[in-house]
N, C-alpha and C positions, 0 to 999 in steps of 0.2 A: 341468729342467736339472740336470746331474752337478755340484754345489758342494758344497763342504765348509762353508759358510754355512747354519745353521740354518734352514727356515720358522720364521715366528714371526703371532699371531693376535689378542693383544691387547695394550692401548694399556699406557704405565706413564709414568707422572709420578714422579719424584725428586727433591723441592725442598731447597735449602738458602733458607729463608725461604718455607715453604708459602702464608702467607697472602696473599703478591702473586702467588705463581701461578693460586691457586684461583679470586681478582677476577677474571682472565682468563679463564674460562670459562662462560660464559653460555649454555651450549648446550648438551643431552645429546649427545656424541658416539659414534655405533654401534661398541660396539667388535668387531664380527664383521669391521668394515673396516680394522681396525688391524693392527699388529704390533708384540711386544714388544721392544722395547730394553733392553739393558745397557747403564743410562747409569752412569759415575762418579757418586761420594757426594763423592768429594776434590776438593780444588784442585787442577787439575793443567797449568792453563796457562802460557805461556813467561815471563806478565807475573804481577806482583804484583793480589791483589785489592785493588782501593779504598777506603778507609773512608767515600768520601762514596756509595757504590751499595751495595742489597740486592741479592743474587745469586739466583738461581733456577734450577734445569731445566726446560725445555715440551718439548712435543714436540706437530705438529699433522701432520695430510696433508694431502698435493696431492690432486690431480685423477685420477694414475696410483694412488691406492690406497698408495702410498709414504708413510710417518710418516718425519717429519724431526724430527730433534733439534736442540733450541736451550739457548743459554745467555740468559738473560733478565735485562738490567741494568735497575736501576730509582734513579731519585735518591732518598736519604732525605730524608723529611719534606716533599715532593711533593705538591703537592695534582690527584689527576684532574681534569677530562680534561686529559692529556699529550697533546703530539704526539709522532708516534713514529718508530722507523729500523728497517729491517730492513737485517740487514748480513751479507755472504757474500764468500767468499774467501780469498786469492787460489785459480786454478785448481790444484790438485794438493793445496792444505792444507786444513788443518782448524781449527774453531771456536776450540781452544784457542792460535790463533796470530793472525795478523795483525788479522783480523775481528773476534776479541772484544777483542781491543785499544784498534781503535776504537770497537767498543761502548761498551765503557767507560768511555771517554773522553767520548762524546757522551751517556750517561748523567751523568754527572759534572756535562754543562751543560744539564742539564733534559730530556734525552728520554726516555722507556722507548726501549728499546734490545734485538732479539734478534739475534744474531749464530748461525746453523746451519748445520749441516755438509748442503752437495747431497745428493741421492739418491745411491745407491751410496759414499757417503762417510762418514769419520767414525763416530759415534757413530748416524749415522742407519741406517734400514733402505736395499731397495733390491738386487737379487741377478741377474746378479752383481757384486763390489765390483770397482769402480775404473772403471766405465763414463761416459762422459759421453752429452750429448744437449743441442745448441743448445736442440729443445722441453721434454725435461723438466725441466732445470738453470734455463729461462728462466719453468719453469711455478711452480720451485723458489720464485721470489721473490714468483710471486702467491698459492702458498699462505701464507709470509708475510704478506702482506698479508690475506688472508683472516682468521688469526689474529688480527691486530691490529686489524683491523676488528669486530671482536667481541668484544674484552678491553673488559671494565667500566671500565680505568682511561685508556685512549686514545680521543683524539679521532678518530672516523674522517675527518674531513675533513682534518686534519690529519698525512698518513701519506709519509714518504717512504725510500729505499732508498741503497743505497751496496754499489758494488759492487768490490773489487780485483783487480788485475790480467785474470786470463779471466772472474774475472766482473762488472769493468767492463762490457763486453763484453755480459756476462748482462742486467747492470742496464739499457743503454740499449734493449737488446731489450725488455725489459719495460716500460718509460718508455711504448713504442711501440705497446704492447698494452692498457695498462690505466690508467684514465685516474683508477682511485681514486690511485696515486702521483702527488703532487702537487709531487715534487721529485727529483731523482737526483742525483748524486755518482759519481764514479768514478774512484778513484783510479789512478796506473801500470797504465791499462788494456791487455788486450791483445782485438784479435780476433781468436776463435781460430778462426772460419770464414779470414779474410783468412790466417790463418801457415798452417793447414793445406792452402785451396787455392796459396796464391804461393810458402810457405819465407818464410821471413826476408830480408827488402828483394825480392822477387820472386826468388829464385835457385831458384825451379826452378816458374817460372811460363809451359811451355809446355803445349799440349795433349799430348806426349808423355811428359814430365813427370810431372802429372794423371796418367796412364793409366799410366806405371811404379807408380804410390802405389795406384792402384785394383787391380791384378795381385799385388801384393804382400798388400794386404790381403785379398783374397778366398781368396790360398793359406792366408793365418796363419785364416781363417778357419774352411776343411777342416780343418785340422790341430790345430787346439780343438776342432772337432765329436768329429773321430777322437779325441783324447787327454783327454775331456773335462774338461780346463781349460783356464784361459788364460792364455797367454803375458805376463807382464809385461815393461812397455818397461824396466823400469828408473828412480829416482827421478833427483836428482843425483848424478851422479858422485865418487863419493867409492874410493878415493883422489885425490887433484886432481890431474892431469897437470900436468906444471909448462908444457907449451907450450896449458894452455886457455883459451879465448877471456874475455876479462874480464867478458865479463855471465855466464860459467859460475859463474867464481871469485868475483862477488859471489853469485850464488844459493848457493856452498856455505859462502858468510860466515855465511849466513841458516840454510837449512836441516841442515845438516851440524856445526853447533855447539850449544854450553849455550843460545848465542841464540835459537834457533827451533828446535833439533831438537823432537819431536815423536812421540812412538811409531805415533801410528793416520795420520799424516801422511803421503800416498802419496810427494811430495815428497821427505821426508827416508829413506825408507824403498826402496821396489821401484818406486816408479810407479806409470804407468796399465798398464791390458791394451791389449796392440800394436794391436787393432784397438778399443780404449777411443774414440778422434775418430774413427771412421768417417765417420758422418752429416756432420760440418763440411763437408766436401770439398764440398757440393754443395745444401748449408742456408745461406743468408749470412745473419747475425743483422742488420746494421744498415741492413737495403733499405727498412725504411719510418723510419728515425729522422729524416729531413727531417718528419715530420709528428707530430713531438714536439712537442706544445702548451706544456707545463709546461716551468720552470727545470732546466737540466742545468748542472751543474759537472764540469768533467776538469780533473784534474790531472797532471802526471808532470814529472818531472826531467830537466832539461837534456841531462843526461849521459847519462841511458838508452837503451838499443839498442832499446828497446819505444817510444821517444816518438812515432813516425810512425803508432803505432795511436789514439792521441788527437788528432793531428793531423788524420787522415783519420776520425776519426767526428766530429771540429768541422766537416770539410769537409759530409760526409753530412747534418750537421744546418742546417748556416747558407749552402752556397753558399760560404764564402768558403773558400780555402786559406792556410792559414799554415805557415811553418816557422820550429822554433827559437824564438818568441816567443810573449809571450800576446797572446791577443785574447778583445774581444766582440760581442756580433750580436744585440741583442734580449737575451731569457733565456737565452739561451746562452752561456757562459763557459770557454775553456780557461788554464790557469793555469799558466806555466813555472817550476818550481823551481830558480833559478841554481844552480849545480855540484851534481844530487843526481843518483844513479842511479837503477834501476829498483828495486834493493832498500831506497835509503834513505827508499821511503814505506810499505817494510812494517811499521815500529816507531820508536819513538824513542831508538835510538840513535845516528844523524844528529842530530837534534833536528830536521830541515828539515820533520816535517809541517805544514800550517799549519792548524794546528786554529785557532784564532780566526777563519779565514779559512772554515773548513768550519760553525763554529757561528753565522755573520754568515749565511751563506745560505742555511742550514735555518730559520732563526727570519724570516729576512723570507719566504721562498718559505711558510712555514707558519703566518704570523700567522693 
């Protein structure tokens, strides 16, 4: 393929606090299967580092031959085996933003913690960039899990994931695959099979609909072959129109500011490539999530235009339908955050995350 993205062949570890990276690998890994990374040596996320976690770089591969980059929280003065998180999102950002946030955070209350950027993302490999894939984005979480399942300092039976916004989403797909996660999370989920077959509340959910979206994409398709690149959708909107819709103008609260801007963040930056969600159209990520054995937690805000995507993977998993409130059904739990939007569970500038609430159900689901 015609990119301006280097091939690359071998593996590279970058740690700040080498000697809890190293604990992690208990395996010779082939590095003929690898690819190298230019990971940062700096701090360069939207949050402050912790004084209570040791910070590290990993980097492992999936199944597609893809090396992901992670950021690796760990609690000081910790005794292994830990239970662990793997933590990714939201869909269009990167490690240094919401995801390691929560890493952080959930290191802070006892877990090793890696927070990585999807394939085609980030700091990780993957070519070309800005591409997604219901399979490989959902393969994303079990090479996670693979990693973690094999770090000296983690308990493998005790391994569970959290996913934000698209890859909420991600996470309950995985839940439904792989029965080593023994717990999920997912916060202001979206599914991004559901928005990209329906549009947003179904507004452009007929079969002709579908098939204006499929004609379009097949042309931007030709037309990257022909011009060998491709088209970027564009990130958020920046400058802000003053007549745009209020979930636009919280996202560019988030991404488009000192808040969450982000340089490698497709988000705050150009976007996906136009035809980047192809495969959703026609891949539903949550058809086996009724057959999630383990504890799943969704959360999302009252407020937000994305709430009906947690609602309807509560419905998917338990039978029941809710709106606007919480409920429970077994190990199943969705959680309504009174007046929050879709962005005020990306950070703690709302202050409405409910971490005590997320570290009560990781520690019972993972005793």
């Amino acid at each position: 393929m015609r990119k301006t993205i280097k091939s690359a062949i071998l593996v590279s570890v970058m740690a700040l606090g080498a000697a809890s990276v190293q604990s992690c690998f208990n395996r010779t890994q082939n590095e003929n299967d690898m690819q190298t990374l230019s990971l940062t040596k700096e701090w360069d996320k939207v949050f402050p580092l912790s004084d209570k976690v040791d910070h590290s770089k990993v980097t492992f591969t999936n199944r597609y031959g893809i090396t992901l980059a992670a950021d690796m929280y760990v609690p000081k003065g910790a005794s292994a085996p830990l239970p662990a998180l793997a933590v990714s999102g939201p869909f269009g950002a990167v490690k240094e933003q919401s995801s390691g946030l929560y890493a952080q955070h959930m290191a802070e209350r006892g877990f090793l913690t890696v927070a990585f950027d999807p394939s085609f993302t980030g700091e990780s490999a993957g070519e070309p960039r800005r591409m997604a894939s219901p399979d490989i984005n959902t393969e994303d979480f079990l090479a996670a899990v693979d990693f973690l399942s094999t770090c000296e300092k983690v308990d493998p039976e005790r391994i569970g994931i959290i996913g934000i916004c698209g890859f909420g989403g991600m996470a309950v797909n995985a839940a439904a695959i792989d029965p080593r996660i023994k717990a999920t999370f997912a916060s202001t989920m979206y599914d991004m099979s559901k928005v990209n077959v329906e549009g947003y509340f179904e507004s452009e959910n007929t079969p002709g609909q579908r098939m204006e979206k499929r004609r379009a994409l097949a042309a931007q398709r030709t037309e990257d072959f022909r011009s060998g690149t491709y088209k970027r959708a564009g990130g958020v909107v920046d400058p802000l129109p003053e007549d745009a819709p209020w979930f636009v103008k919280d996202y560019h609260s988030y991404y488009k500011t000192p808040r969450g801007y982000h340089e490698r963040s497709g988000n705050s930056n150009d976007g996906w490539n136009v035809i980047g969600c192809q495969s959703f159209l026609n891949q539903p990520l949550l058809c086996w999530a009724h057959e999630i054995e383990s504890p799943v937690l969704l959360i999302h805000g009252e407020r937000a235009h994305s709430r009906y995507f947690s609602e309807y993977a509560f419905e998917r998993m338990t039978g029941k339908k809710v709106v606007g409130q919480s409920a429970k059904e077994g190990n199943k739990e969705l959680l309504i955050i009174p007046g929050a939007s879709h962005v005020d569970l990306y950070d703690d500038v709302a202050g409405v995350i409910p971490y005590d609430r997320i570290e009560s159900f990781f520690k019972e689901a993972l005793k």
